[in-house]
C-alpha positions as CSV (number, residue, x, y, z in Angstrom):
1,X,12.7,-27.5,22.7
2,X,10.8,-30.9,20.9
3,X,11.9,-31.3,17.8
4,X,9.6,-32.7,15.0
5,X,10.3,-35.9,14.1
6,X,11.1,-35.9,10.5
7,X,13.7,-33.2,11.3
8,X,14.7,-35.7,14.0
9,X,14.6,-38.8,11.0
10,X,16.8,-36.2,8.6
11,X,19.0,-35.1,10.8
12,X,20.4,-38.6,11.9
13,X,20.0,-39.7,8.6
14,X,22.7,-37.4,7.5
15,X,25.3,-38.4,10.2
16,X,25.0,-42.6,9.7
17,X,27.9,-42.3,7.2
18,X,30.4,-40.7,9.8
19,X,28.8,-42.3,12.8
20,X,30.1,-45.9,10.4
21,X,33.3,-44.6,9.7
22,X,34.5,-44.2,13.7
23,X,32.6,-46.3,15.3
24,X,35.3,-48.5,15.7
25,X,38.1,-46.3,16.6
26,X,35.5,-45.6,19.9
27,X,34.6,-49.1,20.8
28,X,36.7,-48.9,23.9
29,X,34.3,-46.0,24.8
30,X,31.2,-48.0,23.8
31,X,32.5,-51.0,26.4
32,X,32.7,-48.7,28.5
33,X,29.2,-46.9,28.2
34,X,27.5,-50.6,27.4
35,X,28.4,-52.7,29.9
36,X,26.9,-51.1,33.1
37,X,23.9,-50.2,30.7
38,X,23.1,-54.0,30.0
39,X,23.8,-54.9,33.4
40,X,21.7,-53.0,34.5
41,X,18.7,-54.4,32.0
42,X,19.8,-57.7,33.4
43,X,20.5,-59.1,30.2
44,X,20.9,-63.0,29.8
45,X,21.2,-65.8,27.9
46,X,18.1,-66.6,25.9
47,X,16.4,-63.2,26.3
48,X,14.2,-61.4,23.6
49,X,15.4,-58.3,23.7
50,X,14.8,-55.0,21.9
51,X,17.1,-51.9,21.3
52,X,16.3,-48.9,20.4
53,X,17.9,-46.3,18.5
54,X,20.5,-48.7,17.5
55,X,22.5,-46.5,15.2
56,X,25.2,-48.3,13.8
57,X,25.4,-51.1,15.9
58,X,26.4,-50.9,19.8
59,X,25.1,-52.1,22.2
60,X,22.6,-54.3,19.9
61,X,26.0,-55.8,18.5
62,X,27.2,-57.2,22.6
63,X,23.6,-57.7,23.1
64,X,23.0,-60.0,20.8
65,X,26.5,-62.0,21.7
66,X,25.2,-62.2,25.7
67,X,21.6,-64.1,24.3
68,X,23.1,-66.1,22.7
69,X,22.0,-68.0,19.6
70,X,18.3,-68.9,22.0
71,X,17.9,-65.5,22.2
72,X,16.3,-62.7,20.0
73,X,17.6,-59.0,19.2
74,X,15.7,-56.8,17.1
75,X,17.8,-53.5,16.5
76,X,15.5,-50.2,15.8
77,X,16.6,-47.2,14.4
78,X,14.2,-44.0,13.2
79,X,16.5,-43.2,10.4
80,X,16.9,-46.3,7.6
81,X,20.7,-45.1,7.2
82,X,21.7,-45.6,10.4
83,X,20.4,-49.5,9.8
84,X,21.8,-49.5,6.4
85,X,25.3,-49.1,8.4
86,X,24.9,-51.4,11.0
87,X,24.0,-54.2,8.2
88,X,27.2,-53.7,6.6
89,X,28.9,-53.4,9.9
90,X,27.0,-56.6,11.2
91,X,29.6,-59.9,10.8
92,X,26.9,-62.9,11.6
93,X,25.2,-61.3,15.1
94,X,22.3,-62.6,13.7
95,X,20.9,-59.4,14.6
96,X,17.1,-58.7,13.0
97,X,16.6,-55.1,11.4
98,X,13.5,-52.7,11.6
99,X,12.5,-48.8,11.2
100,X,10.6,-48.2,14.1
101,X,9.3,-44.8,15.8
102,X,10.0,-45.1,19.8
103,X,6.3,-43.6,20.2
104,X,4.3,-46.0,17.3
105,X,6.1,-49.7,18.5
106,X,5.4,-51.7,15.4
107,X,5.0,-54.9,17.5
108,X,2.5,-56.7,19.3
109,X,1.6,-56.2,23.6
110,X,4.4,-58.4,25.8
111,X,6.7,-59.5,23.4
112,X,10.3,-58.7,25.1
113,X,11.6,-59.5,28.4
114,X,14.3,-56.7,27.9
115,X,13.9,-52.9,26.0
116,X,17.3,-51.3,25.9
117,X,18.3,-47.8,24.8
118,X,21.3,-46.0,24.7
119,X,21.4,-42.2,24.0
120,X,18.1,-42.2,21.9
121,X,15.1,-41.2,24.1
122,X,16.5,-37.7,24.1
123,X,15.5,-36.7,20.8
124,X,11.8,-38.3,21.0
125,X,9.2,-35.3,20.7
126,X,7.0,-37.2,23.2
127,X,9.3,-39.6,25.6
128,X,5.8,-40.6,27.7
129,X,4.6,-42.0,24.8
130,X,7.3,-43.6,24.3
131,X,7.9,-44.9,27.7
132,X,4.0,-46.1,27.5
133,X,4.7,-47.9,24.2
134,X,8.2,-49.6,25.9
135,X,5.7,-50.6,28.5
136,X,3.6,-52.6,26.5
137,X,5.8,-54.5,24.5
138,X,7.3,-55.3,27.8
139,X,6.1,-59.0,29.3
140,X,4.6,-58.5,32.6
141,X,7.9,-59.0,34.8
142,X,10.1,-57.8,31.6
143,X,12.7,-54.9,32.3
144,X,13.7,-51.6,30.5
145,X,17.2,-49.8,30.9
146,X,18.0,-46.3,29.3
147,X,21.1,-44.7,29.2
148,X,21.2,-40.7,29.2
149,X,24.4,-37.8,28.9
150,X,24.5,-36.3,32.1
151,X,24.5,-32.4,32.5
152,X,26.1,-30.4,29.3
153,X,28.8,-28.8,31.9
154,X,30.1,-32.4,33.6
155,X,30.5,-33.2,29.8
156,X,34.4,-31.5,28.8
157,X,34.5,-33.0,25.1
158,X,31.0,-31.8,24.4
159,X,31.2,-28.6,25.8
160,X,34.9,-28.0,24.3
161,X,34.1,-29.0,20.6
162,X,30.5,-27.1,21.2
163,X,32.4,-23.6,22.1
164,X,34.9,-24.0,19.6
165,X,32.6,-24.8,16.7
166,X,30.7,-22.0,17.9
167,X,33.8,-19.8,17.9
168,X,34.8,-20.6,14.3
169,X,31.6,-20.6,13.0
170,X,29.9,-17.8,14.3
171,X,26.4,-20.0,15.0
172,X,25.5,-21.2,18.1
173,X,24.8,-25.2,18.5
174,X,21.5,-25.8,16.8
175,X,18.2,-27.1,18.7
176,X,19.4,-31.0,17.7
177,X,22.6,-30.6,20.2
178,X,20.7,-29.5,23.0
179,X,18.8,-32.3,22.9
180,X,21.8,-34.2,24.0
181,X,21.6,-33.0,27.3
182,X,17.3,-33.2,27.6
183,X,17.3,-35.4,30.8
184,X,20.7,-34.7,32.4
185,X,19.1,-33.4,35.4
186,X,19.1,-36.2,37.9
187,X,15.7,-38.1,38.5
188,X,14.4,-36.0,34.9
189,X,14.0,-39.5,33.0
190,X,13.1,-41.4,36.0
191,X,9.5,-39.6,37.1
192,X,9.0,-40.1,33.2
193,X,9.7,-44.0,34.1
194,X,7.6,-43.8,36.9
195,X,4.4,-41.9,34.9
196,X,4.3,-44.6,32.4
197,X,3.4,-47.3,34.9
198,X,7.3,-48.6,35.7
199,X,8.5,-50.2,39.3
200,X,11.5,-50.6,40.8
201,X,12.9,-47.4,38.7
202,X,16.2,-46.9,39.9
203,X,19.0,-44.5,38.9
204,X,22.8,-44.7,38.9
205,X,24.7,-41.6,37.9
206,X,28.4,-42.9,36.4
207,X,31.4,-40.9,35.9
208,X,34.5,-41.0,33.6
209,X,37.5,-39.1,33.4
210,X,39.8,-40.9,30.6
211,X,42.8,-39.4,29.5
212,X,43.1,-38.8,25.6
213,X,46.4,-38.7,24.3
214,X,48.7,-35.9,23.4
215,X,50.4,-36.5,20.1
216,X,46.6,-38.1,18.2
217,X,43.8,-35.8,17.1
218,X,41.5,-38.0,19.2
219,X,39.1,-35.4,19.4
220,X,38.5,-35.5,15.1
221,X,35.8,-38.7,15.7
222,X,33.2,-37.2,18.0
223,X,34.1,-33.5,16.0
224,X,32.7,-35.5,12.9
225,X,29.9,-37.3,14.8
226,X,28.8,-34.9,16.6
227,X,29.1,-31.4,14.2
228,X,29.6,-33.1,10.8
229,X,27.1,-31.3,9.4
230,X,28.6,-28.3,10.3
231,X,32.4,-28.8,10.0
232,X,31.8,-30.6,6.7
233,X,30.9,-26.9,4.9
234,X,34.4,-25.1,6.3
235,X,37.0,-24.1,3.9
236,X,40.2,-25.9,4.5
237,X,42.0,-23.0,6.0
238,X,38.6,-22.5,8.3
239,X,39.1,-26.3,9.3
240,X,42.7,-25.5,10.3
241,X,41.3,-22.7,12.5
242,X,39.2,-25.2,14.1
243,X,41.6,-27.4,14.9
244,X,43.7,-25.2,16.0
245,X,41.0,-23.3,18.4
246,X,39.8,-27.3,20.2
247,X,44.0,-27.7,20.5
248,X,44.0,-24.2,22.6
249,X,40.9,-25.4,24.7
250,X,42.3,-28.4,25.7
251,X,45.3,-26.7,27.3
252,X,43.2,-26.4,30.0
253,X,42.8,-30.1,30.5
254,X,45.7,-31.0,30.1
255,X,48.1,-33.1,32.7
256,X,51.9,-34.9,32.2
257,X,50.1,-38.3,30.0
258,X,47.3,-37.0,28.3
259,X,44.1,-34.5,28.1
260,X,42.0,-35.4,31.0
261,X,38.4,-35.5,29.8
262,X,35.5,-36.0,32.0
263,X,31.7,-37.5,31.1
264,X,28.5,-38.2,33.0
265,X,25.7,-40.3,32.4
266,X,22.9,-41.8,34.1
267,X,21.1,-45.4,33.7
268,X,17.6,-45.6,34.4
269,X,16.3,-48.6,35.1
270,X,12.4,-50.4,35.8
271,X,10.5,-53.3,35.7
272,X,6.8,-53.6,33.8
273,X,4.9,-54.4,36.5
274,X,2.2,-56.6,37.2
């Protein structure tokens, strides 16, 4: 389903606050998830680079430390509080700040060498237009890299919190969480690519299985980030039942060390073109 994109603006709006507040106990996560992302843009020293859907701060925050002080990062967001956060998370990135709608680009034709987005073209109602507006900012020989959740079902934290949520709650995961998962179907957000005029489109498919500890509610974080909205209107003894419920599930995954969670994601990749 496409969501509008004022319920899309609202919506992430509402979660900047808790998206700041745990960002940092998930930056080994985010290292993880950036790294291959902005290798695969080909990011280097000196390059004018723009991210979009920046949230509240990764990868714009590493990108900005790989150009380099000759380099250029603008970091994008749709919703103004997501931006608000990164600016008070921001210590001296030099990083430069703008609202910007993936589809309406509010900058001029070939003007970045690299686009980058992580986990944002998802919830654009039109991604080709988007693409087709990456595209043009793009320099001739510039390079885009997007970073997607795989399938719903390869995703265990997801799917667990999802089902217990659900379980507590009695609602099923609104139209904004299926989103999530929009192009997890291999080779999905690559044809896109490939529509809006892209070469060289590649597609790596990347795999984690970490293992969260036993005696830490790790899972509260991504609970928050993910179903804030919905956990933050439970009565104490209903959030109790939650936790309790997401403990149960994750008997299932557990091993000797820790909970063994698993997470897919794919990294798609092309050049502008001549």
């Amino acid at each position: 389903m496409t969501l509008d994109l004022e319920s899309v603006r609202q919506h992430w709006d509402a979660k900047a606050t808790a998206w700041a507040n745990h960002s940092d106990t998930l930056s080994t996560m985010a290292d993880r998830y950036n790294l291959p992302l902005l290798e695969a843009a080909g990011l280097t020293t000196g390059d004018h680079v723009l991210d979009l859907a920046s949230g509240v701060g990764e990868p714009a925050f590493t990108e900005a430390r790989l150009a380099g002080p000759d380099g250029v990062v603008i970091a994008t967001d749709l919703a103004e509080g997501m931006l608000t956060a990164l600016k008070a998370r921001d210590k001296g990135t030099l990083l430069h700040l703008t609202t910007a709608d993936m589809q309406r680009l509010p900058f001029r034709d070939s003007c970045f060498n690299r686009v980058i987005c992580r986990f944002g073209i998802m919830f654009v109602p039109d991604p080709m237009t988007a693409l087709t507006d990456v595209r043009r900012v793009l320099v001739p020989d510039g390079r885009a890299a997007f970073m997607v959740w795989g399938p719903r079902e390869d995703q265990t934290l997801f799917s667990l919190l999802s089902s217990a949520v659900e379980s507590v709650t009695g609602e099923p995961p609104d139209d904004h969480h299926f989103q999530i998962f929009r192009f997890g179907e291999p080779g999905s957000l690559a044809a896109l690519f490939k529509s809006a005029g892209f070469v060289d489109v590649t597609e790596t498919s990347h795999s984690f299985a970490p293992l969260a500890p036993l005696d830490v509610p790790f899972w509260r974080a991504p609970l928050e980030m993910t179903f804030g909205h919905v956990v933050d209107q439970l009565s104490a003894q209903d959030r109790q039942k939650l936790d309790d419920d997401i403990l149960n599930r994750l008997q299932a995954v557990r091993e000797a060390k820790g909970y063994r969670l698993h997470a897919n994601l794919h990294i798609i990749a092309g050049r502008h073109g001549i």
